[in-house]
N, C-alpha and C positions, 0 to 999 in steps of 0.2 A: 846645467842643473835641472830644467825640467825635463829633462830623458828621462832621470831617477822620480818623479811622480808617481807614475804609473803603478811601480814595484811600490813605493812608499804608502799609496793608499790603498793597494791590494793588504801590505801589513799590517795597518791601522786600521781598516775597515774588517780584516778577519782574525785580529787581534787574540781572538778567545779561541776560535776555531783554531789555531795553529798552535797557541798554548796548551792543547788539550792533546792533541798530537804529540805535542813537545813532551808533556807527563807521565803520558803511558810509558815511552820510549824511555826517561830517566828512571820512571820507577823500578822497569827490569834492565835495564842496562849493564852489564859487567864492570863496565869501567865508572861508573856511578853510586856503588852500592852504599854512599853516607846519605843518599837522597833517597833513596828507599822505605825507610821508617815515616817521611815527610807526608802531612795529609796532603790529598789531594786539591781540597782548596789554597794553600800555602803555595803550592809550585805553582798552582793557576794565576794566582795573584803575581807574584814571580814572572812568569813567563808574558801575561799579557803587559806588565810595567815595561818589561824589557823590550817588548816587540814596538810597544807606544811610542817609547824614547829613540828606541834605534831609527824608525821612522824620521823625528826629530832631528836627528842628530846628521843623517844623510841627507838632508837637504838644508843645513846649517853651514851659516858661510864661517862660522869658527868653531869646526869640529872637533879638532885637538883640544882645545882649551874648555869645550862642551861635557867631552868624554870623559875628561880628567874625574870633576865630580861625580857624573853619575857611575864611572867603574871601580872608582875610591869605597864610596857608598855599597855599590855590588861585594865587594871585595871583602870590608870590614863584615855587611853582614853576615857572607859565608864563613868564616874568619870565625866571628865569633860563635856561628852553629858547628863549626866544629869539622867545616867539610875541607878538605886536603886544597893545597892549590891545585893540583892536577885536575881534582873532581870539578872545582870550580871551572878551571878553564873549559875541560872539555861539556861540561853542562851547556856551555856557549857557546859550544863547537856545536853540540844538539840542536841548539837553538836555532843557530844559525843553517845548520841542514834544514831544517822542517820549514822553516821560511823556503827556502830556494825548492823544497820538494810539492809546498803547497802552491807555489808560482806556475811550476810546471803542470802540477796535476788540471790547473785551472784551463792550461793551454794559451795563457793569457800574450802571450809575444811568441805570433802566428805568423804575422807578415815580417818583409824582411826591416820596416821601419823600425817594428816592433819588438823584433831581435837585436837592433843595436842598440835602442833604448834601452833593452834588457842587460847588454853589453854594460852599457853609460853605469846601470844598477848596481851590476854586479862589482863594477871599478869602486865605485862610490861607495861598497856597501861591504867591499874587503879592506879600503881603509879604514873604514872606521874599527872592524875587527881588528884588524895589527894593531890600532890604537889601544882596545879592548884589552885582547889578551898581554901586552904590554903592560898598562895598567897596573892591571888583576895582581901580576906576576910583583912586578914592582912594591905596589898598597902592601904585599902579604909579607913579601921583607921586612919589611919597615913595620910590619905589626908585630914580627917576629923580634925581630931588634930590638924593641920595647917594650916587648916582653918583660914581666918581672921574673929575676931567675931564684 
């Protein structure tokens, strides 16, 4: 679990910096265009909550049952803005590039310690994504289902 540190407090400590990255990139995005109209403080707030918890959440000894809330929550509120599951998932597919793109640009796992640590990250940090976009996918059903017809 402490291999995943490293990466954990690179996201947490440049939380804002990576969600701002993350914003430009959904605002023109093709595959994205219900986030478009979105002010720019809204996705920020967005994208830094997301990068807080993920942090959170990868060095949580009950991740499954962690993620359940916070992608329910994610899930409802795209849901009810009106953005498709598809947009919502891959928003998080975004999100999650720009993390792994701000990691690299930093050079920060240089040695080879610090490349498997990176490894440890990266394991730790695609579970919780399958968690995620399962979730997401899941919540949107079930919103759907409940639907008043």
């Amino acid at each position: 679990m402490l291999a995943s540190l490293k990466l954990v407090d690179l996201v947490k400590n440049n939380a804002s910096e990576i969600a701002d990255f993350w914003v430009k990139d959904v605002k023109k995005n093709r595959r994205t265009p219900h986030y478009h109209g979105f002010s720019r403080e809204k996705l920020i707030v967005l994208a830094e909550e997301f990068y807080r918890q993920l942090a959170n959440l990868v060095i949580s000894a009950n991740t499954y049952e962690e993620t359940q809330k916070y992608f329910y929550d994610y899930a409802e509120n795209a849901y009810k803005e009106g953005i498709p599951v598809h947009e919502a998932i891959y928003a998080v597919v975004l999100m999650r590039r720009h993390m792994w793109l701000f990691a690299e640009f930093q050079d920060v796992f240089s040695t080879n310690v610090e490349q498997q640590q990176a490894i440890d990250s990266i394991i730790r940090t695609i579970l919780v994504m399958d968690y995620a976009f399962f979730k997401i996918a899941q919540y949107y059903r079930e919103l759907l289902e409940n639907q008043p017809q």
